[in-house]
VEXFIDREN-238050 format. One record per residue: x, y, z of N, C-alpha, C, O in turn. Coordinates in pm, whole numbers, padded with zeros to 5 digits, always signed. Atoms other than C-alpha are relative to their C-alpha. Example, Ala and Ser with C-alpha at 12.3 -4.5 7.8 and 13.67 -1.06 7.14 Angstrom:
+00089-00119+00000+01230-00450+00780+00090+00120+00000+00194+00118+00066/-00082-00119-00006+01367-00106+00714-00077+00109+00073-00026+00220+00090/
***
This chain:
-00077+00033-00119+12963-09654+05095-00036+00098+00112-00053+00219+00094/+00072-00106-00107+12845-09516+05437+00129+00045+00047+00230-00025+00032/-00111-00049-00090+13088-09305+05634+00024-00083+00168-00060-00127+00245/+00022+00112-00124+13254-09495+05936-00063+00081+00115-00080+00203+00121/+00089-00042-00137+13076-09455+06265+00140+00105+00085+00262+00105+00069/-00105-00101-00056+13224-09162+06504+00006-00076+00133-00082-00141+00189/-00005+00064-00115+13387-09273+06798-00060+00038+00093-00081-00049+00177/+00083-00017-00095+13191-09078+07019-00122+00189-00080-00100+00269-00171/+00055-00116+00057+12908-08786+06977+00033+00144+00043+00136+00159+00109/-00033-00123-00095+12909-08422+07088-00123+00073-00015-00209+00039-00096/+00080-00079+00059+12693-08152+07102-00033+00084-00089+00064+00156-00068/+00036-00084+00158+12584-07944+06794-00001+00169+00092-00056+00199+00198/+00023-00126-00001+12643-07566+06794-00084+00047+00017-00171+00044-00070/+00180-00103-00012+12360-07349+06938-00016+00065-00131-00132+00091-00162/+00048-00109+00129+12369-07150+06613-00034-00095-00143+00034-00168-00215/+00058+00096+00116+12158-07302+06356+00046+00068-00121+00103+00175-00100/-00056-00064+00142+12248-07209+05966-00135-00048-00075-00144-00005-00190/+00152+00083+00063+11882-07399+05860-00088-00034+00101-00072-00103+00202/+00158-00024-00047+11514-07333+05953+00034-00201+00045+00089-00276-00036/+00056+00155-00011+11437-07739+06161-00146+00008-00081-00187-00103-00113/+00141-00016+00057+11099-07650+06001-00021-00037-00115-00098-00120-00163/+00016+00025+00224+11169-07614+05600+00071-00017-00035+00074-00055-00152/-00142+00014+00062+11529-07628+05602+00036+00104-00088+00115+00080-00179/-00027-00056+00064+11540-07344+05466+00105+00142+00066+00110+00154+00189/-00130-00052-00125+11849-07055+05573-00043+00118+00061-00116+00207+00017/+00068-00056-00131+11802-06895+05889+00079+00139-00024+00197+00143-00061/-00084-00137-00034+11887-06507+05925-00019+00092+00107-00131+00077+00155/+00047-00023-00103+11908-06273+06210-00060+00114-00023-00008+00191-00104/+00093-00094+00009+11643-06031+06239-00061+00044+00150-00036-00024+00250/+00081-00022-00150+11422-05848+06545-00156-00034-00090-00207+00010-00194/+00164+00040+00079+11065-06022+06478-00095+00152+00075-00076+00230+00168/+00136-00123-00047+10744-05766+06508-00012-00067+00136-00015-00189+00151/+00072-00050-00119+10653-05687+06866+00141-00084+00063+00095-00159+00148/-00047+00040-00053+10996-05830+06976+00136+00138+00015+00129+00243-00050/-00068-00113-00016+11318-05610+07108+00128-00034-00029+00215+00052-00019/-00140+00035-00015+11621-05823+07047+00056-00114-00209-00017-00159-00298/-00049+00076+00124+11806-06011+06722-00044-00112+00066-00058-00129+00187/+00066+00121-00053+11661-06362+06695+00027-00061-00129+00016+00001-00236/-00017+00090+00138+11742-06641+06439-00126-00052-00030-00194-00128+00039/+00175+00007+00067+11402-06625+06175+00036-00073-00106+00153-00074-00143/+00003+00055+00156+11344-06819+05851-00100+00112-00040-00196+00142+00032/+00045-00074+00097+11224-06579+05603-00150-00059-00076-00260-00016-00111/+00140+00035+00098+11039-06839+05433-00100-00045+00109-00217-00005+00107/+00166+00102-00113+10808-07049+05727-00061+00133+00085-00181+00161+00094/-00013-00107-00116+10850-06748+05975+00025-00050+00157-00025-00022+00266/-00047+00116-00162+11003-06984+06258+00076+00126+00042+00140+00214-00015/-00093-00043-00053+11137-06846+06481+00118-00051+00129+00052-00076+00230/-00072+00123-00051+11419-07033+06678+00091+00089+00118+00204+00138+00113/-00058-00050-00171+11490-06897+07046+00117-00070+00059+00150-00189+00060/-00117+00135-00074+11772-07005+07223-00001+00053+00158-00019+00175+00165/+00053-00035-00118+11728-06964+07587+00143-00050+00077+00220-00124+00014/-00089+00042-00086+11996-07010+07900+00016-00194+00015-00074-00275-00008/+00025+00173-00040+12072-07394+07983+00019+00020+00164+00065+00119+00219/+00005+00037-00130+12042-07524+08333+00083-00114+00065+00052-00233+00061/-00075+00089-00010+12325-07669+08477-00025-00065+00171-00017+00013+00265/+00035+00038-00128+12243-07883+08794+00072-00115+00084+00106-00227+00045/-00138+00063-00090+12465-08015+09067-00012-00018+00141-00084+00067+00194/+00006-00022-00115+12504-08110+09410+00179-00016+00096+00290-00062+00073/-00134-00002-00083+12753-08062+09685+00011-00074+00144-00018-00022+00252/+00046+00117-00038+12765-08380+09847+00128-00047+00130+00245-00079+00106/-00063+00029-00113+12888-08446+10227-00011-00128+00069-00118-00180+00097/+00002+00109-00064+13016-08743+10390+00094+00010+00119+00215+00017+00095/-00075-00041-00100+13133-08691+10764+00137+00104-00054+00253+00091-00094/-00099-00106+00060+13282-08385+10676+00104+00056-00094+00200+00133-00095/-00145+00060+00107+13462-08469+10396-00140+00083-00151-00260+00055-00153/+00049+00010+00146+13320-08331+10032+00043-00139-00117+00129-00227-00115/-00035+00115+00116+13302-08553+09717-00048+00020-00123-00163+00021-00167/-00031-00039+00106+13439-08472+09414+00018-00111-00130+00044-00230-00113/-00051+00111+00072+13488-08624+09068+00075+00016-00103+00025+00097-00180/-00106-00004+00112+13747-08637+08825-00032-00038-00133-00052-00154-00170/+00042+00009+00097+13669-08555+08506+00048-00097-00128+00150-00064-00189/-00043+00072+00121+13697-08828+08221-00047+00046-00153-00038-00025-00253/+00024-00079+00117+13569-08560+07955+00027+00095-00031+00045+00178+00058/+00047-00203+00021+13563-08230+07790-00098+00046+00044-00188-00023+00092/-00131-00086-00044+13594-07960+07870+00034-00066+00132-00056-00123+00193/-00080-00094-00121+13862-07925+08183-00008-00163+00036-00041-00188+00152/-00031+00136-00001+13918-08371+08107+00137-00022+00138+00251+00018+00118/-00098+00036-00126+14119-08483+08478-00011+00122+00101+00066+00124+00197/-00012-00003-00127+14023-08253+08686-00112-00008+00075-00213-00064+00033/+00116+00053-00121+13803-08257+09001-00099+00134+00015-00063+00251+00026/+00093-00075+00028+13435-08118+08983-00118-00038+00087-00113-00151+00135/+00081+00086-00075+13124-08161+09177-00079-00054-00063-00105+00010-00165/+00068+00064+00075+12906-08398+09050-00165+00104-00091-00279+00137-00057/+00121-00107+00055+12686-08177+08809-00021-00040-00163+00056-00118-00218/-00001-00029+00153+12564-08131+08432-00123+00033-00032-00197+00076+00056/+00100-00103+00073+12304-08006+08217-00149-00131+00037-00164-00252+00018/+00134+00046-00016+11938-08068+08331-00082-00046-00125-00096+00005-00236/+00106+00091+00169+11718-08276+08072-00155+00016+00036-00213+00013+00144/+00169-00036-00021+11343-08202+07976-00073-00067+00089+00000-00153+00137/+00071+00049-00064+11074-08325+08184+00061-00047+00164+00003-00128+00236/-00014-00011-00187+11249-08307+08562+00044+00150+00027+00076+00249-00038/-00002-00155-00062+11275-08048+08820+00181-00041-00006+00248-00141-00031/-00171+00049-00067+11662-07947+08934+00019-00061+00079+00133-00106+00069/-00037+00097-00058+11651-08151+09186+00012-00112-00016+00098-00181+00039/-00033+00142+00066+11583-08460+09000+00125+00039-00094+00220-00002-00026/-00097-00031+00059+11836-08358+08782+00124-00048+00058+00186-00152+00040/-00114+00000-00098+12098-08287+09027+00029-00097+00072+00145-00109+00112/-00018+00110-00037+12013-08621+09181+00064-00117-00073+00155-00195-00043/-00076+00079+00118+12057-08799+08860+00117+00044-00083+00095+00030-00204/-00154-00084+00020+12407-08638+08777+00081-00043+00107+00195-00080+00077/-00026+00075-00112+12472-08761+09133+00046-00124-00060+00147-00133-00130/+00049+00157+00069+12418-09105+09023+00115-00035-00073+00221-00088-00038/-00070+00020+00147+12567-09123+08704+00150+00034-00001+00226-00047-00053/-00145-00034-00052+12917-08922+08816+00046-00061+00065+00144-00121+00024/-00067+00050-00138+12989-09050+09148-00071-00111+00003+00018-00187-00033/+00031+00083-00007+12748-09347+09181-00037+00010+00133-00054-00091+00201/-00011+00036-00153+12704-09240+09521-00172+00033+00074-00223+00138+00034/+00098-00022-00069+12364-09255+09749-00022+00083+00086+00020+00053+00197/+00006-00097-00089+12255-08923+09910-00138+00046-00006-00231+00041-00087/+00178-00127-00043+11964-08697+10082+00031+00097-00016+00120+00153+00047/-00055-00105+00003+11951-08424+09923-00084+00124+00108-00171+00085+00186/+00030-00108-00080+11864-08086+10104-00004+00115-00086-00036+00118-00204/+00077-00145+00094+11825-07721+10008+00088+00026-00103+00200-00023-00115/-00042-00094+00135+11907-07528+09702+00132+00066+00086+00091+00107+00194/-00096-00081-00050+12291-07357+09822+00032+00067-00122+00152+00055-00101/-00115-00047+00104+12435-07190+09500-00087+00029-00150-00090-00052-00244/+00037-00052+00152+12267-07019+09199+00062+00081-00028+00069+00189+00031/-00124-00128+00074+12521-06847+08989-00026+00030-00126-00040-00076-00187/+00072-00034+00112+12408-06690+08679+00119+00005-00129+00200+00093-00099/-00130+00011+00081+12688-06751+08358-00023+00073-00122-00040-00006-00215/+00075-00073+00131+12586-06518+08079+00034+00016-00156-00022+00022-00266/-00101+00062+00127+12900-06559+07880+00007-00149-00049+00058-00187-00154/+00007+00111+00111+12827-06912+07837-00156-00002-00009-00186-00092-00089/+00148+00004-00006+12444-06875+07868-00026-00137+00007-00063-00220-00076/+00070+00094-00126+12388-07109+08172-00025+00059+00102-00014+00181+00103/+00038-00051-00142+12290-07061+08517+00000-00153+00069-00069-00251+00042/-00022+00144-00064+12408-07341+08743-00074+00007+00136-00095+00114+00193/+00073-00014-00109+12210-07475+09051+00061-00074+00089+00040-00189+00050/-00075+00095-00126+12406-07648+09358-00095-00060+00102-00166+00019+00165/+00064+00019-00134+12240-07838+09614+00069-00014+00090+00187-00017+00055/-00050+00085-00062+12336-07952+09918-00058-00125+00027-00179-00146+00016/+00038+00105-00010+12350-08291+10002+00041-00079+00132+00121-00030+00213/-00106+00092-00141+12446-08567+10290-00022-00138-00107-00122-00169-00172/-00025+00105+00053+12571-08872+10138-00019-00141+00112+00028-00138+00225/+00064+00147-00068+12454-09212+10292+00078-00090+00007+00075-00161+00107/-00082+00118-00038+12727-09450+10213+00133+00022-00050+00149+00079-00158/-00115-00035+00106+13097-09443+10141+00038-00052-00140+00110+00009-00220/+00054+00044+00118+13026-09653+09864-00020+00081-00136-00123+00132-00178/+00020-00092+00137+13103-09482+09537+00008-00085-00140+00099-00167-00128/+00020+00016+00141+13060-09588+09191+00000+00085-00103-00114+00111-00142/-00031-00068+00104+13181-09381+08923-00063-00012-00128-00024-00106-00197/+00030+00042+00202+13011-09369+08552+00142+00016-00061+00250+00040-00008/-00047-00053+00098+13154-09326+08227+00085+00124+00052+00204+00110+00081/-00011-00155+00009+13195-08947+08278+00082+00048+00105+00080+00171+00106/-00065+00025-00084+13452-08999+08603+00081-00107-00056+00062-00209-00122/-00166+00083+00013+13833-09106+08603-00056-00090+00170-00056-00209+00203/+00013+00049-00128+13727-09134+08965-00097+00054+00072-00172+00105-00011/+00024-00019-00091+13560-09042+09246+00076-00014+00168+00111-00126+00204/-00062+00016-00112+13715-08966+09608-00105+00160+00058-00163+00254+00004/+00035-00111-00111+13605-08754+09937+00139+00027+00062+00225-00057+00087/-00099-00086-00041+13849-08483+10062-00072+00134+00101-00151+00227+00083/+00021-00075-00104+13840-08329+10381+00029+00189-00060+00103+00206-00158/+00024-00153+00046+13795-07893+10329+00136+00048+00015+00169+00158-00029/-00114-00077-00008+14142-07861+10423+00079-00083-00119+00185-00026-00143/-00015+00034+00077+14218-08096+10144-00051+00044-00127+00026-00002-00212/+00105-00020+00100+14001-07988+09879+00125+00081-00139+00180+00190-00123/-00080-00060+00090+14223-07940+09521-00007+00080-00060+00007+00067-00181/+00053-00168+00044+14141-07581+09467+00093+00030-00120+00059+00107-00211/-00072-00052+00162+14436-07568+09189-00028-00097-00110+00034-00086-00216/+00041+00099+00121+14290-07848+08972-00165-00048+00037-00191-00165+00064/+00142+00006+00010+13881-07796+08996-00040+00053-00169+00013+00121-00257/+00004-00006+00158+13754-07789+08682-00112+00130-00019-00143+00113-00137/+00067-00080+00017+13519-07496+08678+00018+00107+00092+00086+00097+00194/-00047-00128-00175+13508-07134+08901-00179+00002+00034-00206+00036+00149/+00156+00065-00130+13077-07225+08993+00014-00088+00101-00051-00082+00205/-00039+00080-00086+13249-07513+09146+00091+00092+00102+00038+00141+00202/-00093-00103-00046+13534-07302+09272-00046+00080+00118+00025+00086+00218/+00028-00093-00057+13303-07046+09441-00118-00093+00057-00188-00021+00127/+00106+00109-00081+13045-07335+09578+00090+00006+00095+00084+00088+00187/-00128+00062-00095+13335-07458+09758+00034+00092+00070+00032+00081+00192/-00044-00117-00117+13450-07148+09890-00112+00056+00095-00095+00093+00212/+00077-00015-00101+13121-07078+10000-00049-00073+00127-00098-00025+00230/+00015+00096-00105+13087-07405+10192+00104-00020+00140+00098-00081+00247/-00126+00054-00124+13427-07377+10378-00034+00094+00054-00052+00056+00169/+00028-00118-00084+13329-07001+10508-00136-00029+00067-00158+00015+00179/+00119+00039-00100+12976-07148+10602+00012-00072+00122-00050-00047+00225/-00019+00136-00099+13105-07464+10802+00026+00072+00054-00037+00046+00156/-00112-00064-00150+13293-07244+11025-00094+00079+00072-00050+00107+00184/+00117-00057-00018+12970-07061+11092-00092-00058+00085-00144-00012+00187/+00116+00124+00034+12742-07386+11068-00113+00037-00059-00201-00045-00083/+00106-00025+00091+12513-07195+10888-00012+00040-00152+00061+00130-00193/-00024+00059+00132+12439-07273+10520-00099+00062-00081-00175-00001-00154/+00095-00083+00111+12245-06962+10347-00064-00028-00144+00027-00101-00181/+00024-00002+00180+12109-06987+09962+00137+00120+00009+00164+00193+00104/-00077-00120+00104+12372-06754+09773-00026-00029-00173-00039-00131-00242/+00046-00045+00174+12298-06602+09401+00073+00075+00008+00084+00153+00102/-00072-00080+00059+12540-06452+09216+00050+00001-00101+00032-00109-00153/-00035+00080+00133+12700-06446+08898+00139+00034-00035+00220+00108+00022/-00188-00045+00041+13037-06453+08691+00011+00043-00155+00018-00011-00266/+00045-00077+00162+13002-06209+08427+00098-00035-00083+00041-00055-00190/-00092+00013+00094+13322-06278+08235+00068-00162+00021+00048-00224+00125/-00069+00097+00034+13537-06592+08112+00132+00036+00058+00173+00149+00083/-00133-00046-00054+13870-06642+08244+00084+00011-00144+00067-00069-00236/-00042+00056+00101+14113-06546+07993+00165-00092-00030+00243-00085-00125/-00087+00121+00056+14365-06838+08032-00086-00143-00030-00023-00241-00069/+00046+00070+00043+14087-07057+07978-00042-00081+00098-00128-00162+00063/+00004+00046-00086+14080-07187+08286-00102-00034+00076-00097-00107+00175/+00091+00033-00039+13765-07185+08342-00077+00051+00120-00184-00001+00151/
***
């Protein structure tokens, strides 16, 4: 008898317990000519890196208005985020960030420069923001959206955003507008919040 199907998938734990190679069990060690603990198989001599992920996003303007989307998943499920998520092999961040566009909001935009690299170390990501100008009010939501809506900067639901990269995008965009000028910023957020909050 097969086990029933799961209602939906998730992602698998970065920490492997078995070599993908021989299947055989992984332990942590510093390999020759290396400086740090690294998960090795003993028997193949794999060695199985785990590297930052790349989270890619844009921050998407329509006559002055941002546009946000309301999360229909885990983590931080209902609230409002900018359309972002984890970059997939074979594109740059900007394709990425375009197709995350897409797929969240449904919405048609030009994007523009790189605004927002924030480096996350405690979850080992590094998120990339673009900016964008959005083309039509025309939104279409995926899956992965309760909704989609645009909210003017004096609107913007700063107590129910679902992340603080979003959080601190946003804050950087309302202190730019008032400016009109729209720098790159890099920076990072060394620690987790601890109510969870994200």
């Amino acid at each position: 008898m097969t086990a029933p199907a799961q209602p939906f998938y998730f992602p698998a734990p970065r920490a492997q317990k078995y070599c993908s190679q021989c299947s055989h069990p992984i332990s942590m060690r510093i390999p020759p000519d290396d400086n740090r603990l690294r998960a090795v198989c003993e028997h193949c001599g794999a060695v199985h890196y785990q590297n930052p992920r790349n989270v890619v996003g844009v921050l998407p303007i329509w006559q002055n208005k941002v546009l946000l989307c309301r999360r229909a998943i885990e983590p931080r499920h209902g609230k409002w985020t900018l359309p972002a998520g984890f970059m997939e092999l074979g594109e740059t961040t900007a394709q990425g960030a375009m197709r995350e566009t897409q797929e969240e909001a449904g919405a048609q935009i030009e994007l523009g420069p790189l605004y927002t690299v924030i480096d996350v170390p405690y979850a080992e990501q590094v998120h990339f923001f673009y900016l964008a100008k959005v083309l039509s009010e025309d939104l279409f939501p995926g899956p992965e959206s309760l909704e989609a809506a645009f909210f003017s900067l004096d609107d913007i639901p700063w107590n129910d955003l679902a992340f603080r990269t979003v959080t601190t995008t946003l804050e950087h965009y309302v202190r730019d507008a008032e400016k009109g000028l729209f720098p790159i910023h890099h920076y990072d957020i060394p620690i987790p919040f601890s109510d969870k909050a994200g």
